[in-house]
C-alpha atoms as a printed R data frame, in Angstrom:
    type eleno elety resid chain resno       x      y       z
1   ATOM     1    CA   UNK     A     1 -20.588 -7.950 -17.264
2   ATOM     2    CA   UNK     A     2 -21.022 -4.273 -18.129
3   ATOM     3    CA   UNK     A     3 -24.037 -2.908 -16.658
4   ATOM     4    CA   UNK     A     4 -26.287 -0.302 -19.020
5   ATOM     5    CA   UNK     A     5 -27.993  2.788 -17.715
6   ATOM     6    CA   UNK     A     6 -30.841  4.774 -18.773
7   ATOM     7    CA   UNK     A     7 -29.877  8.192 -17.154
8   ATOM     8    CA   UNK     A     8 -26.703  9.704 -15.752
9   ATOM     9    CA   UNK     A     9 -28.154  9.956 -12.054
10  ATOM    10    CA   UNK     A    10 -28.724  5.953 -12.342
11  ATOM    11    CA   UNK     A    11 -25.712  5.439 -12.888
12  ATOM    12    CA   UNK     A    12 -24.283  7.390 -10.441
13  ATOM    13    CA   UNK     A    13 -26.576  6.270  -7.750
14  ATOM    14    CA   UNK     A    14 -25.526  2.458  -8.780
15  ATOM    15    CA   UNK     A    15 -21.606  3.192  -9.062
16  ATOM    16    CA   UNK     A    16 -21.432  5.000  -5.506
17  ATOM    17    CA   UNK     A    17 -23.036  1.926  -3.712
18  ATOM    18    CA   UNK     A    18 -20.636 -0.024  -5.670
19  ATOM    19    CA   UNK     A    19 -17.609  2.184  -3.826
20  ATOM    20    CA   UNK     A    20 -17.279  5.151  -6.664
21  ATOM    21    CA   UNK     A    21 -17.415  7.088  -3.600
22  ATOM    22    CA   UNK     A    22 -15.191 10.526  -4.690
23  ATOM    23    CA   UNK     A    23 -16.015 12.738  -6.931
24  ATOM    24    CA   UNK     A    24 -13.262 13.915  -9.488
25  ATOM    25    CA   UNK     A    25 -12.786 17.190 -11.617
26  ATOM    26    CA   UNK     A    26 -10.187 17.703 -14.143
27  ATOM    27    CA   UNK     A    27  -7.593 20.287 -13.831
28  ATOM    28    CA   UNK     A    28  -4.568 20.758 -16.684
29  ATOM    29    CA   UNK     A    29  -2.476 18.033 -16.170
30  ATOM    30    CA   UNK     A    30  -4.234 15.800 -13.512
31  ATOM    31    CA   UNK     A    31  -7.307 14.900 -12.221
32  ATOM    32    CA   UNK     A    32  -8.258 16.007  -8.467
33  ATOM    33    CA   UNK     A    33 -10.513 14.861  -5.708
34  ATOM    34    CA   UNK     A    34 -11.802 17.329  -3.685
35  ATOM    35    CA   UNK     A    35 -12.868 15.420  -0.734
36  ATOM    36    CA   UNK     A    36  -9.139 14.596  -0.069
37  ATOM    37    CA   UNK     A    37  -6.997 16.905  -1.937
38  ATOM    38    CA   UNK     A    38  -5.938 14.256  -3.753
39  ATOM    39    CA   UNK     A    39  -4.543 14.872  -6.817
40  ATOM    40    CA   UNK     A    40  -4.053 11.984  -9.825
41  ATOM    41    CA   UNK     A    41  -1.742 12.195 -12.642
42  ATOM    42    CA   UNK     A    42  -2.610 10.104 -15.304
43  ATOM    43    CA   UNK     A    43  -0.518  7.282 -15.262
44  ATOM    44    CA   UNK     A    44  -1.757  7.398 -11.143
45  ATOM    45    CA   UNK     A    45  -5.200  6.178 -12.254
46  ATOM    46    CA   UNK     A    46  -7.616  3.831 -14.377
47  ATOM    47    CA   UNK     A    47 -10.433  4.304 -16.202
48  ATOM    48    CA   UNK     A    48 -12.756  1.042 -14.940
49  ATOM    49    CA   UNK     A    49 -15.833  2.161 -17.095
50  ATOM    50    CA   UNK     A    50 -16.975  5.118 -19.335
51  ATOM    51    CA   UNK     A    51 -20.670  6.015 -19.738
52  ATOM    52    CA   UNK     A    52 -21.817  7.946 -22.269
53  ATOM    53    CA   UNK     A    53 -25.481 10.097 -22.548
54  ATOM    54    CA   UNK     A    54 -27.789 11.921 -24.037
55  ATOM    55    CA   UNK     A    55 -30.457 14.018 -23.632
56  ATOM    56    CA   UNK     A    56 -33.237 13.438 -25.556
57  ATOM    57    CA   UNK     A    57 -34.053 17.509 -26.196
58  ATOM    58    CA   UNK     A    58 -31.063 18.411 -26.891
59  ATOM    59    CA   UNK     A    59 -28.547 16.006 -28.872
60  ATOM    60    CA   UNK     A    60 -25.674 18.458 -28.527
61  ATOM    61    CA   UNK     A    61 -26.275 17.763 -24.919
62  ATOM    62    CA   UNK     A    62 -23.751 14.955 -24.027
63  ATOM    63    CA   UNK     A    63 -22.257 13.756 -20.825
64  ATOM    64    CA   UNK     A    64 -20.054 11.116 -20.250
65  ATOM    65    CA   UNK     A    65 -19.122  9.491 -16.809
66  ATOM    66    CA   UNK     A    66 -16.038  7.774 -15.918
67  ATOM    67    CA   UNK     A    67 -15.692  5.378 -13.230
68  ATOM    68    CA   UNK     A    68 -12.059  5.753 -12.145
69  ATOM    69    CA   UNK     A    69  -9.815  3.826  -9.545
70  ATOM    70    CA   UNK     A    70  -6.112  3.889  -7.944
71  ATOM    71    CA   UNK     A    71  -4.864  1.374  -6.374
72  ATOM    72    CA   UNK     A    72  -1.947  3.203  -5.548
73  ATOM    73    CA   UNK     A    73  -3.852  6.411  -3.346
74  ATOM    74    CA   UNK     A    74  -6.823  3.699  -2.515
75  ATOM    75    CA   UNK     A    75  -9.772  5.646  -4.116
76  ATOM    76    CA   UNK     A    76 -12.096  5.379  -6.401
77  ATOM    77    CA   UNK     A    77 -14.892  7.851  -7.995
78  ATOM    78    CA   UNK     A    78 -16.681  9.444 -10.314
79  ATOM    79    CA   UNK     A    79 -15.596 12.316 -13.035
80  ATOM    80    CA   UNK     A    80 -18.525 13.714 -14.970
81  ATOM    81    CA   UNK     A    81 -18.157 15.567 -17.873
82  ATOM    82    CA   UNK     A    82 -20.170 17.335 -20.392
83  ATOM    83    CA   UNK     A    83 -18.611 16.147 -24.085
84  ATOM    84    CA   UNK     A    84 -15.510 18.025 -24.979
85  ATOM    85    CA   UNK     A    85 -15.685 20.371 -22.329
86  ATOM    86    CA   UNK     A    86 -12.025 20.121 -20.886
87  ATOM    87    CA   UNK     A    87 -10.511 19.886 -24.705
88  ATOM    88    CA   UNK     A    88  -9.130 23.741 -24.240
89  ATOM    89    CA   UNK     A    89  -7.390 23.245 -20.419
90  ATOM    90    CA   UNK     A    90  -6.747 19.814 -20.032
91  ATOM    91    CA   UNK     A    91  -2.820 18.600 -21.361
92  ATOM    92    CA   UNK     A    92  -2.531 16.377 -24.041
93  ATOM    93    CA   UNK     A    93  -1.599 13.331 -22.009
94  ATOM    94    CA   UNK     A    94  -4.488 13.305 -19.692
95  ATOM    95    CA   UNK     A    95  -6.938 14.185 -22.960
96  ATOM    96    CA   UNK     A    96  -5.473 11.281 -24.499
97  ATOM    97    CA   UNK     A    97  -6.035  8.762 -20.999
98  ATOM    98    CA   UNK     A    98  -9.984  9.769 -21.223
99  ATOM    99    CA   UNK     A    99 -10.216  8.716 -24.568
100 ATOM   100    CA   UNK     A   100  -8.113  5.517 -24.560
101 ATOM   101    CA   UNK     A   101 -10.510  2.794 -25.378
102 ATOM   102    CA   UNK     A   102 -11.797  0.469 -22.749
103 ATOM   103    CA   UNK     A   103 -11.096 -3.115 -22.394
């Protein structure tokens, strides 16, 4: 069962002590951990979960957190971003990963 949060940091907090232990950024073509170098190319990962919020002052204001594994480099984390922020840098194919729907 999908769990709901009420703020980003909540959700963070939970998903780390449930082993979302990296932190992710997204780069052009791939997404990269900087606690290991690591870096994922799309079809290298999984979206598990997608959380999406806003702030109650400011509806423009929207984040949305993934909660991404690989089985294949043994990590999983986090990758916070504010809404449409990477459109203009990130390639097409790992735009359209983030926004495939979840299952």
């Amino acid at each position: 069962m999908e769990k709901t949060y009420t703020t980003l940091s909540e959700a963070v907090n939970d998903l780390t002590k449930r082993g979302y232990t990296f932190n992710f950024n997204i780069q052009e073509d791939c997404i990269i951990c900087a606690e290991n170098n690591a870096q994922l190319q799309p079809d290298e990962f999984e979206i598990d979960q997608v959380y999406r919020f806003q702030e109650m002052s400011d509806v423009d204001n929207e984040s949305i957190l993934y909660a991404i594994s690989s089985s294949q480099n043994n990590v999983k984390g986090l990758l916070v971003n504010a809404y449409g922020i990477y459109a203009d840098t990130a390639s097409s194919k790992l735009i359209s990963k983030l926004h495939k729907p979840q299952h």
